[in-house]
C-alpha positions in Angstrom: 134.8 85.0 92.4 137.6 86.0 94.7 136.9 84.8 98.3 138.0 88.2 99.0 139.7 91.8 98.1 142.1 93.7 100.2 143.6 97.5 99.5 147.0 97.1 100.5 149.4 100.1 100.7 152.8 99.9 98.2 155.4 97.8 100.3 153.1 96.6 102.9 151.9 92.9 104.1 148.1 92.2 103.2 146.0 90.6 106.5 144.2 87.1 106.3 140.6 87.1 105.2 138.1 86.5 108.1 137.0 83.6 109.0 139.2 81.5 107.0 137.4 79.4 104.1 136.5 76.2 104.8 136.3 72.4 102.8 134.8 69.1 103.7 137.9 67.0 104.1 140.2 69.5 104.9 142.1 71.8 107.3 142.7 75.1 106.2 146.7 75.9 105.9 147.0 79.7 105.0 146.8 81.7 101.9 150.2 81.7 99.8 151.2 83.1 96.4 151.8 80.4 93.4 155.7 81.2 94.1 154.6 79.8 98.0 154.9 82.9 99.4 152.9 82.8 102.8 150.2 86.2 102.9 151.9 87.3 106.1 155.4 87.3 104.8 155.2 88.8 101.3 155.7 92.2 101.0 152.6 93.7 98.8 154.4 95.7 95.4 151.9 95.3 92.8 148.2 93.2 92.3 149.1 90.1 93.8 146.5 86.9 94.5 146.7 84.6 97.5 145.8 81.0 96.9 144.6 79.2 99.8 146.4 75.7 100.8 144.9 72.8 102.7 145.8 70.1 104.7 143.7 67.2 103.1 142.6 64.2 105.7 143.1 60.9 104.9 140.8 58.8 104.1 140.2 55.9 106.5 139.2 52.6 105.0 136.7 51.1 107.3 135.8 48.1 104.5 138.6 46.4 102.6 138.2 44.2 99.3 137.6 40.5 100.2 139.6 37.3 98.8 137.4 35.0 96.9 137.7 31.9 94.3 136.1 31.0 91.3 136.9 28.8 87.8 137.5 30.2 85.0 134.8 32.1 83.2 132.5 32.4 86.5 131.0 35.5 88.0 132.5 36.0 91.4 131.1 38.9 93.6 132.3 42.3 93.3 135.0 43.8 95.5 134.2 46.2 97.4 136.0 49.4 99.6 134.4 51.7 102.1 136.2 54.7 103.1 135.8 58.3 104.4 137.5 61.6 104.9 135.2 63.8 107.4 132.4 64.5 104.4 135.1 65.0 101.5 134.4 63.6 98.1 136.7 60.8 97.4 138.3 59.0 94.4 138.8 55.5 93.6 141.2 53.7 91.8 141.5 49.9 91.6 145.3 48.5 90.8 145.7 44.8 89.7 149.0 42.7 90.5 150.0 39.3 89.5 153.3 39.1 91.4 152.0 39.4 95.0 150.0 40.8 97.7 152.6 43.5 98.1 154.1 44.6 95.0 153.9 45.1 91.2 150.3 46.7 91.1 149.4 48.7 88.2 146.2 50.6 87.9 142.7 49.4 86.2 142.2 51.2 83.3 138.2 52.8 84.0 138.3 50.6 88.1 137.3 54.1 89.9 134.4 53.6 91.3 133.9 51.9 95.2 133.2 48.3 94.1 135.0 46.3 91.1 134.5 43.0 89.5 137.5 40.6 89.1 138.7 39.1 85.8 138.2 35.3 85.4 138.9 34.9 81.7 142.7 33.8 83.0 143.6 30.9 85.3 145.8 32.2 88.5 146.0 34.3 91.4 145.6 37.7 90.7 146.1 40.3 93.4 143.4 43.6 94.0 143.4 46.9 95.8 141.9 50.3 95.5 143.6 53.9 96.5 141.4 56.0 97.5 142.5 59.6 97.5 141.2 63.4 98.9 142.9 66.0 97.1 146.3 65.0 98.0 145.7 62.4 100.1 145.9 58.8 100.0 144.9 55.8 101.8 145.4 52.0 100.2 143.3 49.5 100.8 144.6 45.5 101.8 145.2 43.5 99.4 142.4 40.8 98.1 143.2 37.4 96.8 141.3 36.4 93.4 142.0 33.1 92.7 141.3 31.2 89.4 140.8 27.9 88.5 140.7 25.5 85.4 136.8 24.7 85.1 136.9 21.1 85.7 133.9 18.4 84.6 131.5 16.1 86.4 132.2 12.3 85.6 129.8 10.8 83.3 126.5 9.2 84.9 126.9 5.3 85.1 123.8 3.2 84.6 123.2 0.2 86.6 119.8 -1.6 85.2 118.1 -4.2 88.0 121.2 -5.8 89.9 123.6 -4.8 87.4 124.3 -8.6 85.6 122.3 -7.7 82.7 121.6 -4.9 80.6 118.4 -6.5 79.3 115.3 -7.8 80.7 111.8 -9.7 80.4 108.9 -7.8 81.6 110.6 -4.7 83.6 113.9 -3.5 85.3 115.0 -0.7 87.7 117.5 1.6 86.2 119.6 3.3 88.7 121.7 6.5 87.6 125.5 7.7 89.6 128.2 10.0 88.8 131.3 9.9 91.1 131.1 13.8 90.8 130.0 14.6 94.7 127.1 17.3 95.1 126.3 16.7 91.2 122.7 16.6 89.9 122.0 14.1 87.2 119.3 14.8 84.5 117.9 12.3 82.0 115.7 11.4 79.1 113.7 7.9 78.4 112.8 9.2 74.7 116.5 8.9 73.3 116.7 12.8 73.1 119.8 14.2 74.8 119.6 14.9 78.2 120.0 18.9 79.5 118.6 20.8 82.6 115.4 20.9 81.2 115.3 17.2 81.1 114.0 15.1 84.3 115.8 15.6 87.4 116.7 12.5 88.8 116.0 11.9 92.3 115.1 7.9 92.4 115.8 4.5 90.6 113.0 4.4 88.1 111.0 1.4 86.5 111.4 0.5 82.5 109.3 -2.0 81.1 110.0 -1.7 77.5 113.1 -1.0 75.2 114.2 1.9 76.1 117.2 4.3 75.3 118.2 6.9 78.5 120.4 9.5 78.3 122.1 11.5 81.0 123.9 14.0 82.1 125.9 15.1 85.5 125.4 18.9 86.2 127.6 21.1 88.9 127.7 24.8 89.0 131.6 26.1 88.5 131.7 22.6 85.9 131.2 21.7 82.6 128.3 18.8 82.2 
């Protein structure tokens, strides 16, 4: 539907509809012909439609993507933008760099919504930022810093049975577990099974008083075991 008709004599100027339409996100700019003809200027010869123009706000970015870190293969937290344009819908698109903060970004392929999760299948700094747009206006977010890391493993539990002269004994012994890995929890076994996060956490030197085969392992999230 038109947003309105006008009778206009042969070689005469048409008058601007009123009130003048209105969108969320925009400013209303005038009616002009698709040759940009402004309604006031052009001279009325035969059926001629007026297209209204509008000057779109940018959006303002009020939440920008946050730098994180991570090893590879992890889940790190999605990145996330926060923008508005006085009620307008708004589009997203997420663009990747690996060259810098600055430069070389090409665009996600699917990344247009407001939140996007970084890539760790590849080791490196790799460089995020969303556009987000209102008809024909744009607004860039900063840039985010994703940096990946080789996954890296926890050092193999040592076992230190009584004092740690022997590695036998007569009627019992203390067996102490360490790994060298800081922050790392150490599981274990006394049945010769192999030891997992299931197995018993160990919190304490513990008492054998029989032969006995442990196995352990040193666990840290962002490590292999």
């Amino acid at each position: 539907e038109p947003y309105a008709t006008q009778k206009v004599e042969e070689k005469q100027t048409a008058t601007a509809p009123d009130p003048a339409p209105t969108k969320a996100g925009a400013t209303f700019a005038g009616w002009f012909t698709a040759n940009d003809e402004a309604l006031a200027e052009k001279t009325i010869t035969e059926p001629t439609d007026f297209i209204a123009k509008w000057n779109y706000i940018t959006p303002t970015i009020t939440t920008h993507p946050q730098s994180n870190t991570g090893v590879k293969g992890a889940n790190l937290a999605d990145l996330t933008v926060v923008a508005s344009a006085d009620g307008a819908t708004l589009s997203y698109q997420w663009q990747v760099s690996t060259t810098s903060s600055t430069e070389g970004f090409t665009n996600i392929s699917g990344a247009t919504s407001v939140s996007y999760t970084p890539a760790t299948a590849e080791e490196g700094s790799f460089y995020y930022r969303c556009v987000v747009t209102n008809g024909e206006a744009s607004a860039t977010s900063n840039a985010a810093t994703i940096t990946v890391s080789p996954v890296t493993q926890c050092t193999t539990p040592t076992m230190i049975i009584g004092d740690g002269s022997t590695t036998y004994f007569i009627h019992s012994a203390t067996v102490t577990l360490a790994t060298q890995t800081e922050g790392a929890s150490i599981y274990y076994t006394t049945d010769g099974t192999t030891a997992s996060t299931t197995s018993t956490l160990y919190t304490a030197p513990f008492e054998i008083s029989a032969t006995t085969t442990v196995k352990a392992i040193a666990v840290k999230n962002n490590m292999n075991n």
